[in-house]
N, C-alpha and C positions, 0 to 999 in steps of 0.2 A: 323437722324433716330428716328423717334417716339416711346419714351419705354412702353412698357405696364405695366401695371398698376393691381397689385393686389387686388380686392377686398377682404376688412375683413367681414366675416362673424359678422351678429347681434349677441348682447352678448344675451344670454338665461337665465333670473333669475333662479337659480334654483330651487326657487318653481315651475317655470312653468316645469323643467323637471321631478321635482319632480312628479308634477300634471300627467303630460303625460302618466307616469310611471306605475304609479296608476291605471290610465285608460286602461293601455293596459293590465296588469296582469288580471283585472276588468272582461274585455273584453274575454281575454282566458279562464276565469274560467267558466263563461256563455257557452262560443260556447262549453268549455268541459261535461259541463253538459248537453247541450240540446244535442248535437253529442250522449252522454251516454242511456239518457231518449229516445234518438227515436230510437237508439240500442236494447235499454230495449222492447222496443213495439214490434219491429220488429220482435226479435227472437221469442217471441209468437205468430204463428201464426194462431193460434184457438181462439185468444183473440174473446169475447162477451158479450158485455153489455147491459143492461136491464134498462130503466129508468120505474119507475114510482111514482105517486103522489098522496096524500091523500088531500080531503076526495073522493075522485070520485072513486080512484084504491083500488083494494081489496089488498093493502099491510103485512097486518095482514095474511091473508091465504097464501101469497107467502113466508113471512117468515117462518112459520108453516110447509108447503109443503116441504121447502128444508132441515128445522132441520130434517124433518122423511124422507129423502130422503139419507140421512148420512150413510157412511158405516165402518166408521170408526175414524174419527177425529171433535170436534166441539168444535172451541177457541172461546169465547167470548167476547168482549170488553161493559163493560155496563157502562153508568155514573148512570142510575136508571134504576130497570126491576120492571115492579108493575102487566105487564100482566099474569096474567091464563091461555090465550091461551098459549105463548109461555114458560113460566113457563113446564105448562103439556107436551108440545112437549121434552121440554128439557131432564125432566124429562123419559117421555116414550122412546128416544134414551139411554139412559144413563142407563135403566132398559134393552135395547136391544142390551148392548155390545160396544153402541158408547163410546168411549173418550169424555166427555164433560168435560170442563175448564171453569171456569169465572174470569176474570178479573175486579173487578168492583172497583167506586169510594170510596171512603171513608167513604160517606156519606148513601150511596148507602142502605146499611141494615137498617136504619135508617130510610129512605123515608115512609110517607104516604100509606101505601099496600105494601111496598117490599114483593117480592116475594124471598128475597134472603137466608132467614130463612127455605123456605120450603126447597130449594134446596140443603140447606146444610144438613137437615136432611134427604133427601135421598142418602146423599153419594156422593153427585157432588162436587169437589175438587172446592173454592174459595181463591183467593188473593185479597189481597187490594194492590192497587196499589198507595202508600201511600207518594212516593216522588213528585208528583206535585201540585199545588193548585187544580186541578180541573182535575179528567179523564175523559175527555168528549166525547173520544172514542165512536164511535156508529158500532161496527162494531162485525161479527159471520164470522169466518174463518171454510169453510167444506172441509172435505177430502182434498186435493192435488191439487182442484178444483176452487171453488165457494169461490168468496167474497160477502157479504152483507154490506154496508154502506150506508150513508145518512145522513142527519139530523134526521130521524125516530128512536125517541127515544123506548125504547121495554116495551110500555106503550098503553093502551087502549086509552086513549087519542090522541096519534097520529095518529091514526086510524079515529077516530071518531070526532073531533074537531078543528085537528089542519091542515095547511098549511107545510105538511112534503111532501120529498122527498124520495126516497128508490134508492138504485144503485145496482143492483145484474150483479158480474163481474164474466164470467168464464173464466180460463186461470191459467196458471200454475206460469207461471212467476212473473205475480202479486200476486197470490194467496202465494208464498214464500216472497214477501217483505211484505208481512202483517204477516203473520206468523213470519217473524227473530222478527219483531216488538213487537209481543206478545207478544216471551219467554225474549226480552231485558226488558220491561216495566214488565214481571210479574219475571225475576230475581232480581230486585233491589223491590219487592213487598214484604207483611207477609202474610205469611197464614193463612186465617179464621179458627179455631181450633172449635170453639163453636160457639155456638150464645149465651150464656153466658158471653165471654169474649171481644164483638167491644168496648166495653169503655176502656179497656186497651189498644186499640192498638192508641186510639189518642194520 
């Protein structure tokens, strides 16, 4: 009677289970994310987005348009603002009841034209947002609503000279993950007090 015969299984180094391992946690974290992210889309179901592009699009007006379209909230994210157009829109919501907030770079008051001085002396509340090397943030959060990002810096220049993009988001869902974003980057900020006092705060 012919006996059978066991095969041993190959030995497995343990780096390669180690490796495996890795891969597969790797692997769940992804699918949990992406599974989250397209949850995230989903539940919005009013989401709509707006591209456009400079120098061709009138980007400059449609940010203007939607600061004075405000009924009640406008966060800011600025790395430099040097514009007058949106300077004065800011300005004229903020004289109208709106909530306006900035967040800007460091460097931000200091820029060539800032416009961050005027703003402060009409009473529009600024932070510096002083924990990272660079707030490169391009982004104005409205109402409960409207997101604006891009590369379109809040400068006449991107308007007029440069190769900028604009993304105006409506939807509530996103419009809250930008916003928790805000008040986490502007809690760990200082507040502009003066414009006497930005050399202190380096």
């Amino acid at each position: 009677m012919k006996q059978s015969t066991i095969r041993k299984l190959p030995h497995i180094p343990n780096i390669w289970i180690k490796f495996l391992a890795t891969a597969l946690i790797a692997f769940s974290s992804l699918l949990v994310n992406y599974t989250a992210c397209n949850s995230s889309n989903r539940s919005d179901e009013d989401l709509a987005i707006q591209v456009w592009f400079t120098p061709q699009d009138p980007c400059m007006d449609l940010i203007v348009a939607k600061i004075l379209s405000a009924k009640a909230l406008i966060l800011v994210q600025a790395y430099v603002i040097t514009s007058k157009k949106i300077a004065n829109a800011l300005i004229q919501a903020h004289q109208h009841g709106v909530t306006v907030q900035l967040l800007i770079d460091k460097d931000a008051q200091t820029t060539k034209g800032s416009k961050v001085n005027s703003l402060l002396q009409h009473g529009i509340p600024i932070i510096i947002d002083k924990t990272v090397g660079y707030a490169h943030n391009k982004v104005m959060i409205i109402d409960d609503t409207y997101v604006i990002t891009g590369s379109f810096n809040w400068t006449d220049g991107a308007q007029a000279r440069n190769a900028e993009n604009l993304v105006i988001i409506a939807g509530q869902a996103i419009n809250k993950k930008f916003k928790n974003n805000w008040y986490i980057r502007a809690a760990n900020g200082k507040r502009l007090r003066s414009i006497y006092t930005y050399s202190s705060l380096r």
